[in-house]
N, C-alpha and C positions, 0 to 999 in steps of 0.2 A: 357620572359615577354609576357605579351596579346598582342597579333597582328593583321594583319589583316588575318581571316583565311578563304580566295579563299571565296566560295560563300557563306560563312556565316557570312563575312564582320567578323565586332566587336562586334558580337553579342552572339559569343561562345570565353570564356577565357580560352587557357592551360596554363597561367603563373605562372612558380613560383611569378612574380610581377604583380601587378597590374597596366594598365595604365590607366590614365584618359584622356581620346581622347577627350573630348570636353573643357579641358583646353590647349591654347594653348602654354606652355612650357610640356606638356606630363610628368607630374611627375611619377614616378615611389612608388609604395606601396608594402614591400614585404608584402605577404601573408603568414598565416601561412606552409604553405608548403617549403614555401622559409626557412623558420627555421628549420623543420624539416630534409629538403635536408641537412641542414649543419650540423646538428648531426651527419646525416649519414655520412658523408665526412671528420668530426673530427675525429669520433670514428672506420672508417673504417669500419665500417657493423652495425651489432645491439648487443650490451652487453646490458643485464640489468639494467636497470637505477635504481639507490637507490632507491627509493620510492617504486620500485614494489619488491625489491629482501624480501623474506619472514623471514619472525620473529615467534619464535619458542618459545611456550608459552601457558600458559591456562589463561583461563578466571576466573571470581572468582567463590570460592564455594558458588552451591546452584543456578548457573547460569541456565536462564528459554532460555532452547531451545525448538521449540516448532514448528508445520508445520500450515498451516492454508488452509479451503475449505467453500464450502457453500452447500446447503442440496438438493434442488428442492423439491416435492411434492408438486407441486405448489398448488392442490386445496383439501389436503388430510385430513379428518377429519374437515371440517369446516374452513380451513383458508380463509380468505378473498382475497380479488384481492391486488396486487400491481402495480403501478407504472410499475414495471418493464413485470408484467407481460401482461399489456398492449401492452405495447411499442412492445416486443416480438414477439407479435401476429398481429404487426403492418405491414405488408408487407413490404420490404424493410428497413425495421430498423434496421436489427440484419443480419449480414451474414449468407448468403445462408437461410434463414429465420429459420432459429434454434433457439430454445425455452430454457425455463431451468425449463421446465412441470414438466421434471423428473431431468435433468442434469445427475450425474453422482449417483442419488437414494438414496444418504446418509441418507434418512431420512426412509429407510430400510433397510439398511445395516450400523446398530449403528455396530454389530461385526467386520464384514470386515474392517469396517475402522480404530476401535478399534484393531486390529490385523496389522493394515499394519501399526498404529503408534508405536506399540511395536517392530517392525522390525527395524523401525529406531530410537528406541532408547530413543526419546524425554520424555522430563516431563513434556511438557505443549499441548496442543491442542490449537488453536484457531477457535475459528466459532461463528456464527453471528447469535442472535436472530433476525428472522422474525415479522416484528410487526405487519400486521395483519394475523397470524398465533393464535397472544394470542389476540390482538384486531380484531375482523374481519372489524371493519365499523371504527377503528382507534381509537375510544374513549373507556372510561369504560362501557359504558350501557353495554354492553358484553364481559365477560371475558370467551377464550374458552379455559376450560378444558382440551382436546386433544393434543391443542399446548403446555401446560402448560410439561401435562403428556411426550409427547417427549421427551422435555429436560433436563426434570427429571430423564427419562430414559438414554438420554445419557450420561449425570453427571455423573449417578451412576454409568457405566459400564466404565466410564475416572478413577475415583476415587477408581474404586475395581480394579484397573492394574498402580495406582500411576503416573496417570497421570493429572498434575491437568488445569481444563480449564480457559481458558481465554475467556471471551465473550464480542462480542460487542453487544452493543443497537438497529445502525443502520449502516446499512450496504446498504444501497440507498433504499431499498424497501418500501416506504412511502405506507399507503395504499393507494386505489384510493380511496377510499369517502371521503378522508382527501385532495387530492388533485382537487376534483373536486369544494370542496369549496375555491379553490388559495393557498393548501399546504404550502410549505413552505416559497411564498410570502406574505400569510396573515399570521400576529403577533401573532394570537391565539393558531398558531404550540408550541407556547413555550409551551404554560400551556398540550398543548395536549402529546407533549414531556413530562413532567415534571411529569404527569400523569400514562402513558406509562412504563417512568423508575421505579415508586413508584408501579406498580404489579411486574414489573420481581424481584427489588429489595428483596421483600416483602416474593415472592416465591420461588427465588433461590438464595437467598445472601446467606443463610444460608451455601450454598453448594460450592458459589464463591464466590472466594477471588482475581478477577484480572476483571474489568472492563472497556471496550471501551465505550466510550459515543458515540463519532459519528468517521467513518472512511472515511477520504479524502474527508473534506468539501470541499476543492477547485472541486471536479470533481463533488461534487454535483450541488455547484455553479454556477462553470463556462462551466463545459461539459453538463451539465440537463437541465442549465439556460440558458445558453449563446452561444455555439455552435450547441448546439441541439442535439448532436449525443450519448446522453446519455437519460434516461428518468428523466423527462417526456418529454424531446425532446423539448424545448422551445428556440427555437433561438432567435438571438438579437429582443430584441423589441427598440422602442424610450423611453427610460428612463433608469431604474435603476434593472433590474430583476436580476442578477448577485449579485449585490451588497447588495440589501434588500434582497435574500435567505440568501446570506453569513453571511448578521447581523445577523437575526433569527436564525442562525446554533450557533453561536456562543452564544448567549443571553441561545438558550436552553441546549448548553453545559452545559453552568454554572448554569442553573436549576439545574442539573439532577446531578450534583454536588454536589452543596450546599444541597439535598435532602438527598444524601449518606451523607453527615458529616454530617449533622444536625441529622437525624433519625436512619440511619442504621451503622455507622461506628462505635460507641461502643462497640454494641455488636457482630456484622460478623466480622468484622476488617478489611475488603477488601482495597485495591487501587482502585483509579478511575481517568481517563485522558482520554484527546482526543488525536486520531490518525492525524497527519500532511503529508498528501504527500509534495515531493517536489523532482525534479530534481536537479540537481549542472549547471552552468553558468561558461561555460569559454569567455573570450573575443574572438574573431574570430581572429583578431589581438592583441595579447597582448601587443602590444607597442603604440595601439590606445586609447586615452583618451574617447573616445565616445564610442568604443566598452566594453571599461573596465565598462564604465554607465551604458551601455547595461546588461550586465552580472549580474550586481550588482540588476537593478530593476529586473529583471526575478527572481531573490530569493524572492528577497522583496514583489515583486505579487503572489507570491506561500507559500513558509513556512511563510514569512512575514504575512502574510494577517491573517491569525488564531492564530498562534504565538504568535505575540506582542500583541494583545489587552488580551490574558489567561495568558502569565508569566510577559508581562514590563507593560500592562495596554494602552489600546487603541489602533487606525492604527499607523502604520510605517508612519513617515514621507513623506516617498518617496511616496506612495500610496495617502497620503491626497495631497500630491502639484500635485504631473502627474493628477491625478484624477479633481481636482479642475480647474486645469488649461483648460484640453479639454472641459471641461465640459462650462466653459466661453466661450473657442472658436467657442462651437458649441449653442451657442446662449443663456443657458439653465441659471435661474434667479441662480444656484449656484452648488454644487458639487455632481454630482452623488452617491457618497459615503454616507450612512447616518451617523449621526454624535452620539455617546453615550453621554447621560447624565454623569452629574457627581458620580450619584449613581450606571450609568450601569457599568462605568469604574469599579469605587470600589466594585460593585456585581461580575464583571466578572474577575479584575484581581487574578493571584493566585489561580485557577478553577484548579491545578493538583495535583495529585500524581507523576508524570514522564512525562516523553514527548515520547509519543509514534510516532513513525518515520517509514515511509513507503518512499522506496528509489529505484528507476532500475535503473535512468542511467546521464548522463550528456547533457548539449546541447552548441551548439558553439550559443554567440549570435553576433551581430550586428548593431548598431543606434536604432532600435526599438526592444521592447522586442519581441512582434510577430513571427521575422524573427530569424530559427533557424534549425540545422540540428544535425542531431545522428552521435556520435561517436561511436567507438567502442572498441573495446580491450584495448588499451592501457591506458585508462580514469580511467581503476578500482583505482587507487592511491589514484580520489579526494574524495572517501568513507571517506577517513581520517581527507579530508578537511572539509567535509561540518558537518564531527560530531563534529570537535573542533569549525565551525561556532555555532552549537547550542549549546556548552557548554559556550564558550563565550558571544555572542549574548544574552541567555536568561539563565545567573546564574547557569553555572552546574548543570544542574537538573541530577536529577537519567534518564537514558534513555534507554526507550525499543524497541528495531528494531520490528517492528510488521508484513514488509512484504517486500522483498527483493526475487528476481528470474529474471530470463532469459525463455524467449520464443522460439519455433521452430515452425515451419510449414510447409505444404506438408508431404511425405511420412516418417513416421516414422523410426528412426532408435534405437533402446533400447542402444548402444552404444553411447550415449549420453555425448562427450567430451565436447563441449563450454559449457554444463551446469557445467559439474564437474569444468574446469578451473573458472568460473564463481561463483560461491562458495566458492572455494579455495582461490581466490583473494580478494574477498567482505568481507570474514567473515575475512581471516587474513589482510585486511585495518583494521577492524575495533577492532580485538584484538592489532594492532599499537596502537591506538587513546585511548584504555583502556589501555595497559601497557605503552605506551611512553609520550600519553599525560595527563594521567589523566582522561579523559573521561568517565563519572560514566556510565559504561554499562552493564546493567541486566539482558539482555536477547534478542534472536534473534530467528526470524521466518522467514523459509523458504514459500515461494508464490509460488507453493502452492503444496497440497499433493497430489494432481493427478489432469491427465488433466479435466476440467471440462469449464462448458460457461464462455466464457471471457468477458462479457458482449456484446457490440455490434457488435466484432470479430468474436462470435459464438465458434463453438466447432473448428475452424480454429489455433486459435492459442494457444497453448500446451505449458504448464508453468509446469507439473505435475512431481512430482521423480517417479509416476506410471504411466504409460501407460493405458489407458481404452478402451478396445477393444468393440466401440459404433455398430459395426456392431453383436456381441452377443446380441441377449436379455438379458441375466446375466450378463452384464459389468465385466466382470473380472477384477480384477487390477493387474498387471503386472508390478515388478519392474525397471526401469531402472538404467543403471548402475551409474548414480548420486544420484541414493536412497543409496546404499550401502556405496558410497565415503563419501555421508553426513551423513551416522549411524555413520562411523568413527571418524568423525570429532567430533560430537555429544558426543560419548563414552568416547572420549579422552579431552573432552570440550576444545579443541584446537588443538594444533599443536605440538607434542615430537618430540626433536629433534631428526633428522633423524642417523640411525645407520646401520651398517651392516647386523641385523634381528630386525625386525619389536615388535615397544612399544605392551606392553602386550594389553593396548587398542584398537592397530590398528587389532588386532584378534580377529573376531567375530564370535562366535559361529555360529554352522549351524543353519539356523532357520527351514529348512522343508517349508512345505507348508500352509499357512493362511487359513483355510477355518473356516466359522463359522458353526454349527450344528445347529442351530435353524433359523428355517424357517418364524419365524411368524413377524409378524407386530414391535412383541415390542419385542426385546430381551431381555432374563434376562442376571444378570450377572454372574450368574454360568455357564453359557453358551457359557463362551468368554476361548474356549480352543483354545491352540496350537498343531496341530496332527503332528506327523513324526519329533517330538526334537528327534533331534540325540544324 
């Protein structure tokens, strides 16, 4: 238990128990370590726990696996500035002050990348329209051509090797002339939103058939808005700036929605949803009533917060009371949270096609949602948990994994094991949750296709199944050996039960070497070969 320990008094705990020194009967609190020790000590070392031992199985047909990246060229052909690309250039903002001017150039190497996705195998792509790339000043007075013609280009060269994309709307890069008149804190974002979606729709619906509206409002909101350490970098103010971006994300959601069903879903036929991040909440103590609270709001202020008002119609419960409540204590005539009309509700609930889910990891929490710490290996099980929380929670929707990985840092190594295990675990949680519980799941996306800027971590922290060797001028991409592990997976759209020689799927052809032959700006798509098939 905590004790006193020599000169660091009561001030450092190694207990498996917890003591509370300034009650004077010294209760004792085990912690969860103190549970864990007795695992250990039941089961005499470490076996397997049910939850993690693996289930042998495919996903259904026609299942959307898919990797996903983002483009750079930040100022090429007329795109306008963003947000991000601010912030970027902002000293100190962005690790080691790295850019994403160029990033990893995707937005000249349509082939290369095209090429590194048929190595693993996928039938979808994911990537993110830039919006003032087609808007430069954010509005219509200007629609630019150039950014247009990109993406037309890279559609074409997805679609001539069958693989079909997925795009999002927004992806954080708000232009700056749209934020320098209060962005996403002034209401007028919706229409400018709504706007926005009605040329890409117009231009490329024709070509896509799987649409993101917005991805991981919450980091918009509360990391852009609220911590600062996203852009535009707006930390706490006195009032509500978290809370009115959050509404506005959500209001323009359901624009850009009701825009696709109303005008364009007759004739393209597309899907359309918004992306939810959210982490999983364990209690610290699972036998604490207060912790167990804890755990429970942390969902609730994360996937809750977007969630409930697009599938069940308005805030979570928990969010309007916590919220209302501090909001009184701290003087203020009523609740931070803005409140929807009765029209906003019924405009916004039911704004989906699917629930698209972006997921890395779990957090212990605590009394306050705040106070929270990363876990690690052992957690991949609650993958299972938190997809039957959404099929539960908001009516079984159809649901699409849109982004899902593990990170390293420091010195590279291409023998890349905790991503493979990390893969392995996630993706077969989540074919449990489709074959055992039901769980209508469509499709899943690896985070991401190669390393590239992690936004304010820089080119520091390395999420990629490729390697990008940033000290070449020519970025090469270089697989790691979790690109491979996940073509199999991919190939095999699960898991064959294992045998003495390997399922015909888990044999993949020698691919050779990726290079594209065309040099120029805009690749065509006769130009997307494979040299040295064996």
């Amino acid at each position: 238990m905590d004790a006193f320990e020599w000169l660091n008094g009561y001030s450092v705990g190694f207990g498996l128990h917890h003591v509370d020194f300034k009650h004077p009967d010294r209760p004792r609190t085990p912690k969860r370590s103190a549970h864990y020790y007795y695992d250990i000590i039941r089961d005499n070392g470490f076996p397997l726990p049910e939850e993690e031992k693996p289930l042998y199985g495919n996903f259904c047909e026609g299942f959307a696996w898919s990797v996903a990246t983002i483009e750079g060229g930040w100022r090429a052909d007329g795109k306008g500035l963003s947000i991000w690309d601010k912030f970027a250039h902002t000293p100190l903002k962005v690790g080691n002050d790295d850019n994403g001017d160029v990033a990893c150039d995707s937005y000249h190497k349509i082939n290369e990348d095209v090429d590194m996705l048929r190595r693993l195998k996928v039938n979808h792509y994911r990537f993110s329209i830039s919006w003032p790339r087609i808007l430069p000043d954010g509005t219509t007075r200007k629609i630019n051509e150039a950014g247009l013609n990109y993406y037309h280009h890279l559609i074409d060269a997805l679609l001539a090797v069958n693989i079909k994309p997925q795009v999002t709307l927004y992806h954080w890069d708000l232009p700056q002339a749209l934020q320098d008149v209060g962005g996403w804190e002034n209401d007028t974002i919706v229409k400018r939103f709504r706007d926005y979606a009605d040329v890409v729709f117009s231009n490329l619906g024709e070509k896509v058939k799987f649409w993101i509206t917005i991805n991981e409002p919450y980091n918009v909101a509360n990391i852009g808005h609220g911590y600062g350490t996203a852009a535009p970098g707006i930390s706490f103010r006195p009032g509500t700036a978290p809370y009115i971006v959050a509404h506005n994300l959500i209001k323009a959601h359901a624009e850009a929605w009701h825009l696709y069903n109303d005008r364009y879903r007759a004739k393209q036929g597309g899907i359309v949803g918004i992306t939810i991040n959210s982490d999983w909440a364990l209690p610290r103590n699972p036998y604490k009533q207060e912790d167990i609270d804890a755990a429970r709001r942390v969902v609730e202020f994360q996937i809750g917060w977007f969630a409930h008002p697009v599938f069940n119609g308005d805030y979570n419960k928990v969010m309007k009371n916590r919220i209302r409540e501090r909001s009184f204590a701290a003087g203020l005539p009523k609740s931070r949270l803005p409140e929807f009309t009765p029209e906003e509700v019924k405009r916004i609930k039911g704004t989906y096609d699917y629930f698209g889910f972006n997921h890395y990891t779990t957090l212990f929490n605590h009394m306050l949602p705040i106070i929270a710490t990363y876990p690690g290996k052992p957690f991949t099980y609650v993958y299972l948990t938190i997809l039957n929380f959404i099929k539960e929670e908001y009516g079984n929707p159809i649901i699409y994994i849109t982004e899902n990985g593990i990170s390293e840092r420091g010195n590279m190594n291409l023998n890349d094991i905790h991503r493979i295990h990390y893969y392995e675990n996630y993706i077969n949680q989540a074919l449990k949750a489709y074959l055992l519980d039901g769980v209508d799941i469509r499709g899943y996306t690896a985070w991401t296709l190669m390393d590239n800027l992690e936004w304010a971590t820089g080119f520091a922290e390395k999420f990629g199944l490729f390697y990008i060797n940033r000290s070449d001028p020519s970025l090469p991409r270089i697989p790691k050996q979790s690109a491979t592990h996940y073509a199999t997976i991919v190939n095999c759209n699960g898991f064959p039960e294992p045998s003495h020689t390997p399922h015909d799927c888990q044999i993949l052809e020698p691919e050779g070497n990726y290079k594209s032959k065309n040099k120029s700006n805009w690749p065509k798509v006769e130009h997307l070969t494979l040299e040295n098939k064996l």
